[in-house]
PDB file of N, CA, C and O in Angstrom:
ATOM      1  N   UNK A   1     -22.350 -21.420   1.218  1.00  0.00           N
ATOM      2  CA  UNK A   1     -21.777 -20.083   1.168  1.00  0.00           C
ATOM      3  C   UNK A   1     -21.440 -19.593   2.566  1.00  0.00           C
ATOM      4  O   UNK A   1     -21.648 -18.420   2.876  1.00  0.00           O
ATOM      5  N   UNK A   2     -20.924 -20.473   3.413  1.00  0.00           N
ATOM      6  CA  UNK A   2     -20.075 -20.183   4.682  1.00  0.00           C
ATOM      7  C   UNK A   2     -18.760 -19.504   4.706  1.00  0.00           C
ATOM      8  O   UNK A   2     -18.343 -19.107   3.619  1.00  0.00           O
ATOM      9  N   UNK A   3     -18.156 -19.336   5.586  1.00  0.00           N
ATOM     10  CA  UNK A   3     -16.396 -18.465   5.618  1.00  0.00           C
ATOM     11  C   UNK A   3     -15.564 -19.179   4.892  1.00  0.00           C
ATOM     12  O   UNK A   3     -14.363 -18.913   4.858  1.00  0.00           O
ATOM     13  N   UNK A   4     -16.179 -20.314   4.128  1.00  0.00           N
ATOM     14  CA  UNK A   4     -14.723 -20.943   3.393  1.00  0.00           C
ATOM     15  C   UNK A   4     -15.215 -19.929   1.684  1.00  0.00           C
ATOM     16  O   UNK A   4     -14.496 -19.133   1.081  1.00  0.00           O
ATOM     17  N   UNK A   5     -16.516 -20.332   1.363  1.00  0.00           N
ATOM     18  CA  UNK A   5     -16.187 -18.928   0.334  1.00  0.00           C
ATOM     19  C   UNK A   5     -15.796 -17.320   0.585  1.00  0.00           C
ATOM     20  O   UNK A   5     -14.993 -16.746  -0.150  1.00  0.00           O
ATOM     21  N   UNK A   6     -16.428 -16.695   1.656  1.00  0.00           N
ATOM     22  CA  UNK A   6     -15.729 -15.309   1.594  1.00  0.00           C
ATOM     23  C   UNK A   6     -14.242 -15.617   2.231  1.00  0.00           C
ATOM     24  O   UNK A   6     -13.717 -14.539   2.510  1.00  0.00           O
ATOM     25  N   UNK A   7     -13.537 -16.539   2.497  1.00  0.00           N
ATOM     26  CA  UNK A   7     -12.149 -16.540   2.656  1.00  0.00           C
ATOM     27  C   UNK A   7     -11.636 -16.723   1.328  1.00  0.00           C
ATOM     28  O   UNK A   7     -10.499 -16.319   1.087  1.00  0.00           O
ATOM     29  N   UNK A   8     -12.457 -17.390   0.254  1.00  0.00           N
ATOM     30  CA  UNK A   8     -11.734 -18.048  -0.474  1.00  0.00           C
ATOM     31  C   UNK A   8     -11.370 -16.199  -1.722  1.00  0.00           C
ATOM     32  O   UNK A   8     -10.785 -16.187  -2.805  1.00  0.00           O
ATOM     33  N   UNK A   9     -11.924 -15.092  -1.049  1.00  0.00           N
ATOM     34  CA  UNK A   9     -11.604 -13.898  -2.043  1.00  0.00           C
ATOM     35  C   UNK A   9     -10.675 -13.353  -2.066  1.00  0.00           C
ATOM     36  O   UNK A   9     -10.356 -12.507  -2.901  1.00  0.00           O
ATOM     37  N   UNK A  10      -9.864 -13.839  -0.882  1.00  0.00           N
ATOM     38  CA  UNK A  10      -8.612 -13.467  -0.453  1.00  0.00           C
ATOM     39  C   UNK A  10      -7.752 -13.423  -1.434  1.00  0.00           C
ATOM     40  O   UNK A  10      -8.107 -14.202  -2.319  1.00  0.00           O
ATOM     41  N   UNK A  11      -6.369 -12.635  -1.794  1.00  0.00           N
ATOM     42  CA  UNK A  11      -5.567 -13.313  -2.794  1.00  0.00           C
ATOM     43  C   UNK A  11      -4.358 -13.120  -2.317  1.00  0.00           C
ATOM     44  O   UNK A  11      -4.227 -11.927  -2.043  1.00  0.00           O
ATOM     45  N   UNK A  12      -3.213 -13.862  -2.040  1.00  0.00           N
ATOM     46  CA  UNK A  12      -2.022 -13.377  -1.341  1.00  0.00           C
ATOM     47  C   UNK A  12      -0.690 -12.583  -2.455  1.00  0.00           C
ATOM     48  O   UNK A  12      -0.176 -13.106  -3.443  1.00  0.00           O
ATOM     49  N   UNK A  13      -0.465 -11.492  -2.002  1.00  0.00           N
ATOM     50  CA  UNK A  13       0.428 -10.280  -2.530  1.00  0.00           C
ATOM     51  C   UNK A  13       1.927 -10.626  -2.050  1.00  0.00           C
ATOM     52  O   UNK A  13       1.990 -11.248  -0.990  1.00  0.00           O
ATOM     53  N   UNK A  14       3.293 -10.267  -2.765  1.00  0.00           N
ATOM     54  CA  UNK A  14       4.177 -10.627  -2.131  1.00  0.00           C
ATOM     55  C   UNK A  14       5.251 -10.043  -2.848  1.00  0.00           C
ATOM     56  O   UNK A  14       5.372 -10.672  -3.899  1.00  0.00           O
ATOM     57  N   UNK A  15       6.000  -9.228  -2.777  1.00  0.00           N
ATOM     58  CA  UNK A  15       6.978  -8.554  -3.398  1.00  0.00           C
ATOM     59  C   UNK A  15       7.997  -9.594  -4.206  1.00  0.00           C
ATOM     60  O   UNK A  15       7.686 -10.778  -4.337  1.00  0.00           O
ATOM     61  N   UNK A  16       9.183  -9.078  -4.711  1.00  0.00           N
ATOM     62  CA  UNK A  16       9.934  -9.959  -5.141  1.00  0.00           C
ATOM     63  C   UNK A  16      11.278 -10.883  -4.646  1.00  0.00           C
ATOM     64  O   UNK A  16      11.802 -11.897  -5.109  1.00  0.00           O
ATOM     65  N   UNK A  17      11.656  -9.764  -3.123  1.00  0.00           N
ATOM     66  CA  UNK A  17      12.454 -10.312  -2.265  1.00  0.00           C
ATOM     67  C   UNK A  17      12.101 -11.188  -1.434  1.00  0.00           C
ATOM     68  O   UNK A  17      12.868 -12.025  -0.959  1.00  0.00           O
ATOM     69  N   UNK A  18      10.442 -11.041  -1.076  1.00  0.00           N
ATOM     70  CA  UNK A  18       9.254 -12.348  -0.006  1.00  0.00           C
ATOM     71  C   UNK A  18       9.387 -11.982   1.451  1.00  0.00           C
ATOM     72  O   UNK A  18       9.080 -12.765   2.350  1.00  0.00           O
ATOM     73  N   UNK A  19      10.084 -10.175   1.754  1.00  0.00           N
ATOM     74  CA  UNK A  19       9.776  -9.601   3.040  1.00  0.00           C
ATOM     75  C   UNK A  19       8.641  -9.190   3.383  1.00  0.00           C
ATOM     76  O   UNK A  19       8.093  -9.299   4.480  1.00  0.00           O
ATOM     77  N   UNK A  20       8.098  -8.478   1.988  1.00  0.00           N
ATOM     78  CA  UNK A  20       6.557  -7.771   2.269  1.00  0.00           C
ATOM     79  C   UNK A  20       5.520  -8.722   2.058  1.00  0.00           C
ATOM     80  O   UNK A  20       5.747  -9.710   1.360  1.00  0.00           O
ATOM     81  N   UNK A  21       4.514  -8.556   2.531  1.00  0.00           N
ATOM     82  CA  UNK A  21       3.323  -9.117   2.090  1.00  0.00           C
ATOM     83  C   UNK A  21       1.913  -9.007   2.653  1.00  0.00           C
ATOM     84  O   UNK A  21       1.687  -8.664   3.814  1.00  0.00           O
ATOM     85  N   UNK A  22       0.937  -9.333   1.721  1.00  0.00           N
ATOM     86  CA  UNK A  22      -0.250  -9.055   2.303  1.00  0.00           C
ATOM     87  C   UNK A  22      -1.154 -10.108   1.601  1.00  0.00           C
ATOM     88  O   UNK A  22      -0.759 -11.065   0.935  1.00  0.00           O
ATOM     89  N   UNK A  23      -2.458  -9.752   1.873  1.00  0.00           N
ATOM     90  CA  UNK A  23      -3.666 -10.655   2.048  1.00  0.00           C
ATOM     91  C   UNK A  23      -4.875  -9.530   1.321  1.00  0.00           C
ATOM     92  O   UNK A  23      -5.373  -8.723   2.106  1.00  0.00           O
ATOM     93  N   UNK A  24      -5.179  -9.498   0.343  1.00  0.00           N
ATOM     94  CA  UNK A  24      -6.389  -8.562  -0.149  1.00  0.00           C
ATOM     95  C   UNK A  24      -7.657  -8.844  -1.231  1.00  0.00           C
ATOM     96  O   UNK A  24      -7.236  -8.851  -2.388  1.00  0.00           O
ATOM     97  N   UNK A  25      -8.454  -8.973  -1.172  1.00  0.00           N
ATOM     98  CA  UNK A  25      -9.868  -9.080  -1.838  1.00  0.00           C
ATOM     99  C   UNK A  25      -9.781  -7.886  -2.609  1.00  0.00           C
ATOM    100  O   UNK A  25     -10.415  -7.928  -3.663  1.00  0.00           O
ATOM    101  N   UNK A  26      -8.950  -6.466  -2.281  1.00  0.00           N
ATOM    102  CA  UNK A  26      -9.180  -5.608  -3.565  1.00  0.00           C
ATOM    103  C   UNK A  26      -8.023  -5.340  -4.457  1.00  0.00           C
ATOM    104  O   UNK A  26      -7.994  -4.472  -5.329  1.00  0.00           O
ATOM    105  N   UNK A  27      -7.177  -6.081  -4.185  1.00  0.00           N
ATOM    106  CA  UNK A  27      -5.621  -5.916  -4.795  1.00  0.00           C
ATOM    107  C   UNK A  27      -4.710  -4.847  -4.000  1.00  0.00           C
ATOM    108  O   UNK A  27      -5.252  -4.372  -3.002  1.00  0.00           O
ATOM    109  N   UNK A  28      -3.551  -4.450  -4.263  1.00  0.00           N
ATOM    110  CA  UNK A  28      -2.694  -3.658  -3.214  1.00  0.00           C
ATOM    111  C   UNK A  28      -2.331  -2.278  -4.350  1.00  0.00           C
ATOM    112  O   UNK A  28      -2.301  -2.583  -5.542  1.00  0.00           O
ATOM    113  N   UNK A  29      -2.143  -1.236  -4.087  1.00  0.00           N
ATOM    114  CA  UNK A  29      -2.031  -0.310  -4.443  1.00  0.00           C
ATOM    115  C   UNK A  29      -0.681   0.164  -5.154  1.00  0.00           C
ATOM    116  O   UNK A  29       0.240   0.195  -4.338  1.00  0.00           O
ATOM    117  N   UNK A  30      -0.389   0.456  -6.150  1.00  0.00           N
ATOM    118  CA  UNK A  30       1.122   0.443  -6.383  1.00  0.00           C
ATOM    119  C   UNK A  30       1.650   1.540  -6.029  1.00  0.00           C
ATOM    120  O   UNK A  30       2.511   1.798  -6.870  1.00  0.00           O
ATOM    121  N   UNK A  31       1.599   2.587  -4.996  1.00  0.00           N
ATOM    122  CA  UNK A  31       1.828   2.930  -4.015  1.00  0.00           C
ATOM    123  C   UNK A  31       2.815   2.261  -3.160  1.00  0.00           C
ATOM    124  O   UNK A  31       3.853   2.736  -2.698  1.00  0.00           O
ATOM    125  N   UNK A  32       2.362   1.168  -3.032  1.00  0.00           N
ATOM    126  CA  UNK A  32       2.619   0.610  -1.739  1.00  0.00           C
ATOM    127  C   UNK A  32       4.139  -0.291  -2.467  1.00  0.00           C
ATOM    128  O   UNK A  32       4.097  -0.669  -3.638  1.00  0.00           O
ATOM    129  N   UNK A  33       5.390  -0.532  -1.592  1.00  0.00           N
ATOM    130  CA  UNK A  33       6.343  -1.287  -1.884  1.00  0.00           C
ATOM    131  C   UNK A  33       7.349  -1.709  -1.224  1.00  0.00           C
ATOM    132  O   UNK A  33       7.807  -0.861  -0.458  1.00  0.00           O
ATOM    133  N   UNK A  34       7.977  -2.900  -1.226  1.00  0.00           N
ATOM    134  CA  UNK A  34       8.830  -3.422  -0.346  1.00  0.00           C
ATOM    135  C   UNK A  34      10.070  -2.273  -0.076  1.00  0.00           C
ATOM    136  O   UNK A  34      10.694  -1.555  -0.857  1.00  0.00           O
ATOM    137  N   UNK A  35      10.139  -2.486   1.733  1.00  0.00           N
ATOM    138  CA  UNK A  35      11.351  -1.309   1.658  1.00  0.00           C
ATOM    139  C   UNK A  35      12.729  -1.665   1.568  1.00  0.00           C
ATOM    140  O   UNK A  35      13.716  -0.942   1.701  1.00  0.00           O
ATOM    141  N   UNK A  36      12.613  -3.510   1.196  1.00  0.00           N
ATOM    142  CA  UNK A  36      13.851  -3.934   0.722  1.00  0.00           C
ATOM    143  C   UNK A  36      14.024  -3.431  -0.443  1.00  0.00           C
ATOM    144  O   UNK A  36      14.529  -2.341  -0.713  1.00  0.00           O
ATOM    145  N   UNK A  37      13.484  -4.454  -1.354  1.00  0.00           N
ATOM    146  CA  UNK A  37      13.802  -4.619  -2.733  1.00  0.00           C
ATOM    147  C   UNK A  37      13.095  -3.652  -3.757  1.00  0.00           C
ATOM    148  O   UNK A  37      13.336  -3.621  -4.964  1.00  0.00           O
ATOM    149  N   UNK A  38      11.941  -2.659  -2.907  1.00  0.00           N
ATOM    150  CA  UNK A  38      11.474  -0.978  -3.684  1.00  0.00           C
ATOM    151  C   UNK A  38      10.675  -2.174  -4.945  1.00  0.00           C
ATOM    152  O   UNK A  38      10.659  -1.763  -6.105  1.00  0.00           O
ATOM    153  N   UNK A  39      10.300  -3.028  -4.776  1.00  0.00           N
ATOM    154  CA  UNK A  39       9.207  -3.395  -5.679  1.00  0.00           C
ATOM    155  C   UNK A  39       7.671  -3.132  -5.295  1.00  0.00           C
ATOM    156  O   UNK A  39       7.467  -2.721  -4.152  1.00  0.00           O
ATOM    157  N   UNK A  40       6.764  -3.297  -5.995  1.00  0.00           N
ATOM    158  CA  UNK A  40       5.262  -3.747  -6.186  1.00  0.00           C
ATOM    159  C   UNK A  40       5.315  -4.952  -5.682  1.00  0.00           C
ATOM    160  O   UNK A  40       6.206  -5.800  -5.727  1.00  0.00           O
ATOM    161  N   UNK A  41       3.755  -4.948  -4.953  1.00  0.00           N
ATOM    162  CA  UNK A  41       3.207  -6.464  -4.270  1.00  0.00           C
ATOM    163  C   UNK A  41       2.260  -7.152  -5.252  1.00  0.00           C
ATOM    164  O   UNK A  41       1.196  -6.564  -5.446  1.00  0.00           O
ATOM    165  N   UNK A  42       2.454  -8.225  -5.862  1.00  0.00           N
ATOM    166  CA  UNK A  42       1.665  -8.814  -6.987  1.00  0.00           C
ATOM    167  C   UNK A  42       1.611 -10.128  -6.380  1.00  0.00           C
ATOM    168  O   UNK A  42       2.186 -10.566  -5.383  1.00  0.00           O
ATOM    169  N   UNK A  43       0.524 -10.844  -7.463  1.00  0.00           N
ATOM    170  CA  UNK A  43       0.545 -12.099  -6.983  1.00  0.00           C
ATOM    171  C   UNK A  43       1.270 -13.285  -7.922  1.00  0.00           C
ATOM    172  O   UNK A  43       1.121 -14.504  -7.840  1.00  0.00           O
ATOM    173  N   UNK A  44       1.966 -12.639  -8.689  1.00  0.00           N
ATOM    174  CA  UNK A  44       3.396 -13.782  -9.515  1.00  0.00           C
ATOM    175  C   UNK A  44       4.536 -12.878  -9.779  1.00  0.00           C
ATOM    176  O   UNK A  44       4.662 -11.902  -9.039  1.00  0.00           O
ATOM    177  N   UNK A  45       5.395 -13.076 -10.752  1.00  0.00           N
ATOM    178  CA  UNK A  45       6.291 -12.642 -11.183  1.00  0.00           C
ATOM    179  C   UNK A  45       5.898 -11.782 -12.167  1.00  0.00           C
ATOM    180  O   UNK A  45       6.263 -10.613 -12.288  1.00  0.00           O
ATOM    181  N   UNK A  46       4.965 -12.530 -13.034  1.00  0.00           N
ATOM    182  CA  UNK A  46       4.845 -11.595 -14.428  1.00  0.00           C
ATOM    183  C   UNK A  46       3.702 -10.709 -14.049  1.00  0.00           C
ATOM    184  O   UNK A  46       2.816 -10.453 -14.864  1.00  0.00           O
ATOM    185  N   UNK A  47       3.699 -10.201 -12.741  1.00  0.00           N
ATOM    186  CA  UNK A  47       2.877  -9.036 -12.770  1.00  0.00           C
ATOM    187  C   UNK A  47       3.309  -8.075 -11.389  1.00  0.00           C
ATOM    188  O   UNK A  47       2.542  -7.841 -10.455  1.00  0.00           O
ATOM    189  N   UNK A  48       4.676  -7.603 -11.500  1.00  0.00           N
ATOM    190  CA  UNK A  48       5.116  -6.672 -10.981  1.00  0.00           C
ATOM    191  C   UNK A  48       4.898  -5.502 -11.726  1.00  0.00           C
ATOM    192  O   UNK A  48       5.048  -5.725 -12.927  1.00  0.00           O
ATOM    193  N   UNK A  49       4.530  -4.068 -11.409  1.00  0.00           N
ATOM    194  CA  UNK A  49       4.532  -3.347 -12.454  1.00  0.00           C
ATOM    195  C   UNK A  49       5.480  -2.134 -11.616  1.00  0.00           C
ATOM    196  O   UNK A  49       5.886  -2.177 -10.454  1.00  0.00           O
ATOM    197  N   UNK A  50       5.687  -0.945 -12.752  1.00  0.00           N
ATOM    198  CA  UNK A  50       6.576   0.362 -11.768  1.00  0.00           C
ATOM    199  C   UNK A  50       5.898   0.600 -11.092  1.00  0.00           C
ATOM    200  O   UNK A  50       4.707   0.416 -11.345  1.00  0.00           O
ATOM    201  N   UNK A  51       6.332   1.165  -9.809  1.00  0.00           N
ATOM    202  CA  UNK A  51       6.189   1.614  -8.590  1.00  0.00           C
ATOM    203  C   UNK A  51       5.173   2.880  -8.693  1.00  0.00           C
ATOM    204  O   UNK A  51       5.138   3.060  -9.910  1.00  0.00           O
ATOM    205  N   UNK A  52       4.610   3.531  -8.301  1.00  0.00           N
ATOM    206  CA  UNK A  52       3.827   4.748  -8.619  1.00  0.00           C
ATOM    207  C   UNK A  52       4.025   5.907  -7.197  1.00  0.00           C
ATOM    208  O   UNK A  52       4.010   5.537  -6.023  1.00  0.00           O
ATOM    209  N   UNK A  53       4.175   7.119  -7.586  1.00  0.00           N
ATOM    210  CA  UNK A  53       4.255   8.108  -6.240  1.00  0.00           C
ATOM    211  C   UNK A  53       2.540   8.338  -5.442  1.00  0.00           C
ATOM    212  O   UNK A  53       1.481   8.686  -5.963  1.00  0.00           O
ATOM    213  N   UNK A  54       2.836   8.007  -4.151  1.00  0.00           N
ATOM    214  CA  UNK A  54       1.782   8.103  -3.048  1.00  0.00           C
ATOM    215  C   UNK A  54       1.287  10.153  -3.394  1.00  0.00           C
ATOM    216  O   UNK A  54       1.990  11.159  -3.498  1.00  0.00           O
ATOM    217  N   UNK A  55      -0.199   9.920  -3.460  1.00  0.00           N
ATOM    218  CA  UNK A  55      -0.736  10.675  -3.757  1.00  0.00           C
ATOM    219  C   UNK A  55      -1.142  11.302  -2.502  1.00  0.00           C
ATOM    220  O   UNK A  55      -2.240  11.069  -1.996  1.00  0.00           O
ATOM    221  N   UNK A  56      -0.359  12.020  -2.036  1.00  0.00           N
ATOM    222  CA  UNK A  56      -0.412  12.749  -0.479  1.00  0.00           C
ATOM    223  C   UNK A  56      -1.714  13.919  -0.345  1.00  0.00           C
ATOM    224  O   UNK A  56      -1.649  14.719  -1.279  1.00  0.00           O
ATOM    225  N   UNK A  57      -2.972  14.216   0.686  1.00  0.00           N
ATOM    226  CA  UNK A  57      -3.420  14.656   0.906  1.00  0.00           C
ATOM    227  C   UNK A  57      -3.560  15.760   2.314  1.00  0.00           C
ATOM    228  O   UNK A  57      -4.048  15.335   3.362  1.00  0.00           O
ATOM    229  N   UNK A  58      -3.208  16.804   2.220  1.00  0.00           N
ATOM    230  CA  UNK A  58      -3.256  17.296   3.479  1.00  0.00           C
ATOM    231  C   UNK A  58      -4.419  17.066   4.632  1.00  0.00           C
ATOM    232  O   UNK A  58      -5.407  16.995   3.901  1.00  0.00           O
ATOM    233  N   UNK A  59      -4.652  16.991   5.263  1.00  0.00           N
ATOM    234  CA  UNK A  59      -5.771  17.547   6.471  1.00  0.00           C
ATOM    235  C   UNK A  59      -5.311  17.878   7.999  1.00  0.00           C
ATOM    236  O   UNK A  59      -4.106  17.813   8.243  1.00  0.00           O
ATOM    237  N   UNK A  60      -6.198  18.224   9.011  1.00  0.00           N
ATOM    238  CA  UNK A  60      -6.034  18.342  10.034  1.00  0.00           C
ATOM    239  C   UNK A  60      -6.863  17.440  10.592  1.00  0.00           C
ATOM    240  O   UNK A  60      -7.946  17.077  10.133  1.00  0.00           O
ATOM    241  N   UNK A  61      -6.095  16.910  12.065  1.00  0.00           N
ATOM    242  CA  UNK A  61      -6.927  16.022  13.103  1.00  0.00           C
ATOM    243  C   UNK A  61      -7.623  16.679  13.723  1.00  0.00           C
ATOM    244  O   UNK A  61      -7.338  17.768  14.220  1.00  0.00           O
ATOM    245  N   UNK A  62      -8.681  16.083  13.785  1.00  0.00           N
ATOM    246  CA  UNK A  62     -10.470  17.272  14.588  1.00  0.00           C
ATOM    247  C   UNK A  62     -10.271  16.846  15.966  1.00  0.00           C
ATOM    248  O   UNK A  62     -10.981  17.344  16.840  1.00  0.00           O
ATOM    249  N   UNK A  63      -9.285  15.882  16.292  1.00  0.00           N
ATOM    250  CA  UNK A  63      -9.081  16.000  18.161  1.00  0.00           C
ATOM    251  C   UNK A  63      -7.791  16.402  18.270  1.00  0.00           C
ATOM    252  O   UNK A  63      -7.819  16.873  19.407  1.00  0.00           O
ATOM    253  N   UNK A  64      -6.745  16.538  17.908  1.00  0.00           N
ATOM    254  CA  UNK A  64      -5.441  17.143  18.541  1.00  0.00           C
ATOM    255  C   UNK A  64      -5.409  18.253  18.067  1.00  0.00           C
ATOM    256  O   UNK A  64      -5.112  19.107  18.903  1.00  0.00           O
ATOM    257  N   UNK A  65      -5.637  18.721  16.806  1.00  0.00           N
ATOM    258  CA  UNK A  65      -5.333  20.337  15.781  1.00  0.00           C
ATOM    259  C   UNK A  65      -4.164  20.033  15.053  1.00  0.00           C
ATOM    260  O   UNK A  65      -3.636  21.024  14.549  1.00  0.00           O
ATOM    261  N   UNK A  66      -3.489  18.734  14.808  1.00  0.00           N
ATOM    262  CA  UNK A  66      -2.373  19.137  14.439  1.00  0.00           C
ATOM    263  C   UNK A  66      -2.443  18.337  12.805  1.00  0.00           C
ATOM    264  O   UNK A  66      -3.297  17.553  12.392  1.00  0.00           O
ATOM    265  N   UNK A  67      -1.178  18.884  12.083  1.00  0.00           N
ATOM    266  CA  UNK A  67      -1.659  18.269  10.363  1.00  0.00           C
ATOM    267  C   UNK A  67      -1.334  17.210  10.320  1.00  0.00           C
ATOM    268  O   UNK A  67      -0.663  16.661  11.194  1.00  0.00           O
ATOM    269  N   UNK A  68      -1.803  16.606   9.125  1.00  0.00           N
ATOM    270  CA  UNK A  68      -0.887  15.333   8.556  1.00  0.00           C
ATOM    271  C   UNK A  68      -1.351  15.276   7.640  1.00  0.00           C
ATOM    272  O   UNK A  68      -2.414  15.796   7.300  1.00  0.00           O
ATOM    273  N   UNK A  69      -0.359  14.363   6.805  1.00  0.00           N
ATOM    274  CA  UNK A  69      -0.998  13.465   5.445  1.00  0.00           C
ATOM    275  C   UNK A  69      -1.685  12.238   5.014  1.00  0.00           C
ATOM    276  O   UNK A  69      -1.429  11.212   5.643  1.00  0.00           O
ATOM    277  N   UNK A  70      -2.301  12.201   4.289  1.00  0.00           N
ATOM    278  CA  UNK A  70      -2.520  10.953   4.419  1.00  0.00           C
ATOM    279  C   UNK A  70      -2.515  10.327   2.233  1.00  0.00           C
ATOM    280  O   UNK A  70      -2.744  11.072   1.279  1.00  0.00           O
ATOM    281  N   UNK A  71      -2.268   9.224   2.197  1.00  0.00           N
ATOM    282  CA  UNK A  71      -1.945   8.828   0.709  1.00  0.00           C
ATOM    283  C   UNK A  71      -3.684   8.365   0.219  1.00  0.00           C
ATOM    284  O   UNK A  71      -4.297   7.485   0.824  1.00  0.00           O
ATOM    285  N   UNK A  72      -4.251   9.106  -0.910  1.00  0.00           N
ATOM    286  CA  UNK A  72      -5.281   9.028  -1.235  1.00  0.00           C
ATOM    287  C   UNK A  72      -5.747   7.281  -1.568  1.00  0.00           C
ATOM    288  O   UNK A  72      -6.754   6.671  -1.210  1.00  0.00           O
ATOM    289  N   UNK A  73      -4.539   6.815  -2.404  1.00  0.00           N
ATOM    290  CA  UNK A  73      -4.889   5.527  -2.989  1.00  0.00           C
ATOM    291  C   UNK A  73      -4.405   4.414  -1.699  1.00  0.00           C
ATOM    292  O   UNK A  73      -5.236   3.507  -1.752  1.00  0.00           O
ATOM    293  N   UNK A  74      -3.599   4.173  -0.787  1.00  0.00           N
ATOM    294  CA  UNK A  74      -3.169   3.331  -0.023  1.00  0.00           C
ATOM    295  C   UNK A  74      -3.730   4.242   0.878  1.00  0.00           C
ATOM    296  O   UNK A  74      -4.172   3.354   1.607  1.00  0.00           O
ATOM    297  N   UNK A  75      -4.027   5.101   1.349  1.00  0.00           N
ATOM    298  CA  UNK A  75      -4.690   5.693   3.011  1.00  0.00           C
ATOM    299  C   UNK A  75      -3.577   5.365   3.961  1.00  0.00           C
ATOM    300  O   UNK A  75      -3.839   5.136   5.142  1.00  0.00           O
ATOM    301  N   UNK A  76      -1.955   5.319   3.363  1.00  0.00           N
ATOM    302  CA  UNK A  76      -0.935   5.881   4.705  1.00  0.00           C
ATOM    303  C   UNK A  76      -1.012   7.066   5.172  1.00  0.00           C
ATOM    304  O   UNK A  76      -1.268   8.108   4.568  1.00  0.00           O
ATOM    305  N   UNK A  77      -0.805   6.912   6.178  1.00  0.00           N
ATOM    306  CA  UNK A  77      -0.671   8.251   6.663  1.00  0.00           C
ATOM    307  C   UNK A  77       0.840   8.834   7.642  1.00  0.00           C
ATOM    308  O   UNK A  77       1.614   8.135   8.296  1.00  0.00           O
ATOM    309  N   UNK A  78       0.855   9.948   7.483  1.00  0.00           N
ATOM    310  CA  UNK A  78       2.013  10.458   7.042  1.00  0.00           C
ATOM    311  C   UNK A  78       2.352  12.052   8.343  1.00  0.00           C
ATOM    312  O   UNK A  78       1.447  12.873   8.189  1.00  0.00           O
ATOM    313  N   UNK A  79       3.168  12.412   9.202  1.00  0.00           N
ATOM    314  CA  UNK A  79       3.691  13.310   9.978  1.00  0.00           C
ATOM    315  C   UNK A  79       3.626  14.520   8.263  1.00  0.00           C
ATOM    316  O   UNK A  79       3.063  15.602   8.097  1.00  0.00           O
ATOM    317  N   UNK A  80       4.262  13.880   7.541  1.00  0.00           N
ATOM    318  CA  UNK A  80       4.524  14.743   6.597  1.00  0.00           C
ATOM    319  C   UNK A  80       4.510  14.414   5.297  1.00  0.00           C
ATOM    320  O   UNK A  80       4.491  13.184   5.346  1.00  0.00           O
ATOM    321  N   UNK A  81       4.508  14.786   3.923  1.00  0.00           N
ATOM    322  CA  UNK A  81       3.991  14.454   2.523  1.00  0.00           C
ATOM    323  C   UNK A  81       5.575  13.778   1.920  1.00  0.00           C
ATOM    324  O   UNK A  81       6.673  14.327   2.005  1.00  0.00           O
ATOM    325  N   UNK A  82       5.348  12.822   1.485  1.00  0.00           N
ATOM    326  CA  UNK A  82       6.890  12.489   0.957  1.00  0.00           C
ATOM    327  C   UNK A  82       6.799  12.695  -0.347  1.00  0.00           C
ATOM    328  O   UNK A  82       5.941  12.264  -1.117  1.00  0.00           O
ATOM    329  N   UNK A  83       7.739  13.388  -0.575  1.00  0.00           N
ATOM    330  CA  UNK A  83       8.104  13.985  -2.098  1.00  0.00           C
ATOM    331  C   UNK A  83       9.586  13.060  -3.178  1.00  0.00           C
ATOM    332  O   UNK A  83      10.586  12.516  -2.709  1.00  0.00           O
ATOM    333  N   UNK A  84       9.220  13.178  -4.556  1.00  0.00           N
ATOM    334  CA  UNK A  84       9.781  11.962  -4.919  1.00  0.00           C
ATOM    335  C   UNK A  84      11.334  12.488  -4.982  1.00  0.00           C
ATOM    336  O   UNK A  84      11.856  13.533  -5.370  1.00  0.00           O
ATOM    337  N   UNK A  85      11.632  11.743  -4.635  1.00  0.00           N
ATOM    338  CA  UNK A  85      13.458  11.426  -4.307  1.00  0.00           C
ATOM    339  C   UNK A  85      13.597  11.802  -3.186  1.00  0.00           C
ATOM    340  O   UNK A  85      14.708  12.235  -2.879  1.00  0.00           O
ATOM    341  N   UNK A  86      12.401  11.769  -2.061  1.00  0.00           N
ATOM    342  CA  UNK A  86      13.131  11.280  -0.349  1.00  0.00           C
ATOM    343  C   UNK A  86      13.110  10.159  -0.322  1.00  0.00           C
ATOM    344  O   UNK A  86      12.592   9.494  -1.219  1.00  0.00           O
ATOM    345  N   UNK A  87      13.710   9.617   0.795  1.00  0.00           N
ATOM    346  CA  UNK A  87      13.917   8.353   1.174  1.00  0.00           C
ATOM    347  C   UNK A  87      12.805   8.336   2.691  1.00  0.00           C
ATOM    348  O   UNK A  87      12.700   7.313   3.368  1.00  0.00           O
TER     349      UNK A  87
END
């Protein structure tokens, strides 16, 4: 039970165009999506699902004072909250 099993929890994510991608032990958030092809990161074909809107949270930074957002389920963070049909 060396780094070849906790590597082996890894699972590789990859949109449908093969620009985006990632590496995750907890799966990727459907939040999250290629800014080519506006898909979900899955790990085949038959498990792309719709896209879902980033669940934006306000707060303030406790060292500068100034706001931001941040996405509850993916933890982007954000100058400002993106609302659905911006780009």
């Amino acid at each position: 039970m060396g780094k070849a099993f906790v590597l082996s929890r890894f699972r590789f994510y990859e949109c449908m165009c093969g620009e985006t991608k990632a590496f995750s032990t907890m799966g990727v958030p459907l939040c999250v999506t290629c800014d080519e092809c506006r898909s979900t990161l899955a790990l085949g074909p038959e498990e792309y699902q719709v896209p879902e809107p980033h669940d934006w949270e306000s707060h303030v930074d406790q060292t500068t004072g100034e706001a931001y957002y941040f996405c509850t389920k993916c933890l982007r963070r954000s100058a400002f909250a993106w609302r659905e049909g911006q780009a």
